[in-house]
C-alpha positions in Angstrom: -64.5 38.8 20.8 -64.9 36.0 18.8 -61.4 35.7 18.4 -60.6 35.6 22.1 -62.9 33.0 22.1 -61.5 31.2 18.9 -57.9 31.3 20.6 -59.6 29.8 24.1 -61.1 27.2 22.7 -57.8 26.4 20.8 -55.8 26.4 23.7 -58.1 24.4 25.7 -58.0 21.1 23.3 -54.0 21.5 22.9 -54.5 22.4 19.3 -53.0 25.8 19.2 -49.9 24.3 21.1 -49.5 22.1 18.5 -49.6 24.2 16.1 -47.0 26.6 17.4 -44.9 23.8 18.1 -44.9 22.7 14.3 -44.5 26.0 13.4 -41.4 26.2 14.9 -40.7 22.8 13.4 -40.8 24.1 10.2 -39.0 27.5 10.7 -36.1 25.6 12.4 -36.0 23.1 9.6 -32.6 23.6 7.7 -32.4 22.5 3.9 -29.5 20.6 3.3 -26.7 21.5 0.6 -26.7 19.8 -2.8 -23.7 18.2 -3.1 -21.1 20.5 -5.0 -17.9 17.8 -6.0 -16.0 20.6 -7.5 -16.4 23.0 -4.6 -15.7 20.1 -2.4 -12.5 19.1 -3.9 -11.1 22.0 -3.7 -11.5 22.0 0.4 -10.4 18.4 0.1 -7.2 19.8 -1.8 -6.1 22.3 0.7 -6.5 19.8 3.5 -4.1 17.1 1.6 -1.2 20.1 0.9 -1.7 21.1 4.4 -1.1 17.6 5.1 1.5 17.2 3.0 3.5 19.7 4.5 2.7 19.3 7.9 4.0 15.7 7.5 6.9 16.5 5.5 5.5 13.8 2.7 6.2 14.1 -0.8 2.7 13.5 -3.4 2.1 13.0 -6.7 -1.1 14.0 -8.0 -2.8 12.1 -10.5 -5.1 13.6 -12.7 -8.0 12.2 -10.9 -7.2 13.9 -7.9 -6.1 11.4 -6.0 -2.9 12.1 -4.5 -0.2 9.0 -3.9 3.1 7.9 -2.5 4.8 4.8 -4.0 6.8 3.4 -0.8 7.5 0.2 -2.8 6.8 -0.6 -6.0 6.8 -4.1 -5.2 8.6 -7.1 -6.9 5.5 -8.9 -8.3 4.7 -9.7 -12.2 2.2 -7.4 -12.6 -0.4 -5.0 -11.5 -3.8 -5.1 -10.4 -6.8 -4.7 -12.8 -10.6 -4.1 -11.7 -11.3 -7.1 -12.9 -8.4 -8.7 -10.7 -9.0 -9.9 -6.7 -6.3 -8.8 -4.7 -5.6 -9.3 -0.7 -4.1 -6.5 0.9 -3.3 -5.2 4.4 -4.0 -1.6 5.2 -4.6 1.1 7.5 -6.7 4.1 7.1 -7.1 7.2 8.8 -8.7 10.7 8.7 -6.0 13.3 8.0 -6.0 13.8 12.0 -4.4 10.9 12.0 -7.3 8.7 13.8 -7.4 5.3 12.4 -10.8 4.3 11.2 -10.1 1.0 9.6 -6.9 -1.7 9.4 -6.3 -4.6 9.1 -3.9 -7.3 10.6 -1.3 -10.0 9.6 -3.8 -12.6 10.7 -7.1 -10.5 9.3 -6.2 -9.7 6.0 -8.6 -8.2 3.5 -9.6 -10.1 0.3 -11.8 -8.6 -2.2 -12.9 -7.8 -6.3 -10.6 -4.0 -6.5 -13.8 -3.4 -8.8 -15.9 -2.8 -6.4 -13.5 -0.9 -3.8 -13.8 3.0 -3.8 -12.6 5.1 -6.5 -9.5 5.9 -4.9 -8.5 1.9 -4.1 -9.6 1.4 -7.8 -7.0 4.4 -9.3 -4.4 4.0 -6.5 -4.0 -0.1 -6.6 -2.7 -0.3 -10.1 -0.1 2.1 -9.4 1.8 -0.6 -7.5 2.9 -4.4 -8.1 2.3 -7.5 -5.7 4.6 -6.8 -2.9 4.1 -3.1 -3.3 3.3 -0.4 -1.0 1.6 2.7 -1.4 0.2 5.6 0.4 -2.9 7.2 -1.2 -4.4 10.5 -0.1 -8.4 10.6 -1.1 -10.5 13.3 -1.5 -14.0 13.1 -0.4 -15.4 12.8 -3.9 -13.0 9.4 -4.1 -14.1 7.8 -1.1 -17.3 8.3 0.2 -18.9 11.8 -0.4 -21.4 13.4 1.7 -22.8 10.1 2.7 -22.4 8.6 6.3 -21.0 5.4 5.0 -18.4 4.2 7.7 -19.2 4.8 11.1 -16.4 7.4 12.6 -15.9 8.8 9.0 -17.7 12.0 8.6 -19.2 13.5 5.6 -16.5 14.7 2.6 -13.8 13.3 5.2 -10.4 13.1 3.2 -8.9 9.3 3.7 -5.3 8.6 4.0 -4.4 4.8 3.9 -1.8 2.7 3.5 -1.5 -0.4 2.1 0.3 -3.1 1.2 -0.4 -5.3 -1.8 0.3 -9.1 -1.0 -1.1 -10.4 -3.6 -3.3 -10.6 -6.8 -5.7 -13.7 -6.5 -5.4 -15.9 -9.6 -9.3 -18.0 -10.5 -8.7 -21.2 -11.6 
């Protein structure tokens, strides 16, 4: 009896509701996945062949991971370095082929390739000012698990573009 009484009493102030309702709380409560970059890569790598052959587009792998197409090597004197500022224009997309980020002729983007994402950073020197190149980027490259960019998902693969018009010398 005392139970029936305990339970009444609880109902009656709201607190056995509350509890039942952060019970379930809790017991819905998913852990989230460590990150695994090996496991992840190789899902990234499947997508980029499937892409690859979808798109009819020779890659070269380098031993990164990334995967690249030189479409120009470009005419200029030399090649970026991390140290180096460089202006480029460039599109990127998911491999679905919506465009997340580009740029313009008039809206350029300037910046230290340093501090770019590891796939920028390994892809740039590839090419010369002038140059062109397409760069395939698994998740582990670009921006992980994180939400980072907003219509990129997590361990998205990136495909860009870009063009290299210059190398910005410091006086």
């Amino acid at each position: 009896m005392n139970k029936r009484l305990f339970l009444w009493n609880m109902s009656k102030s709201g607190l056995l509701w509350t509890l039942i309702l952060l019970m379930g709380v809790i017991a819905s409560c998913k852990k989230a996945e460590p990150y695994n970059e090996d496991a992840q890569y190789l899902k990234d790598e499947v997508l980029i062949k499937n892409w690859a052959n979808t798109s009819k587009t020779d890659l070269i792998k380098d031993p990164s991971g990334l995967y690249y197409k030189v479409i120009n090597q470009g005419t200029g004197l030399k090649s970026p370095d991390l140290t180096d500022n460089i202006q480029v224009l460039y599109t990127g997309k998911l491999l679905t082929d919506s465009v997340i980020s580009r740029t313009t002729d008039t809206v350029t983007y300037k910046f230290l390739l340093g501090s770019s994402i590891e796939g920028w950073k390994k892809g740039l020197p590839l090419i010369k000012e002038g140059g062109t190149i397409r760069l395939l980027i698994p998740s582990k490259m670009a921006y992980r698990n994180y939400d980072v960019v907003a219509g990129v998902p997590k361990n998205a693969v990136l495909n860009f573009e870009i063009f290299l018009q210059k190398i910005i010398v410091k006086n």
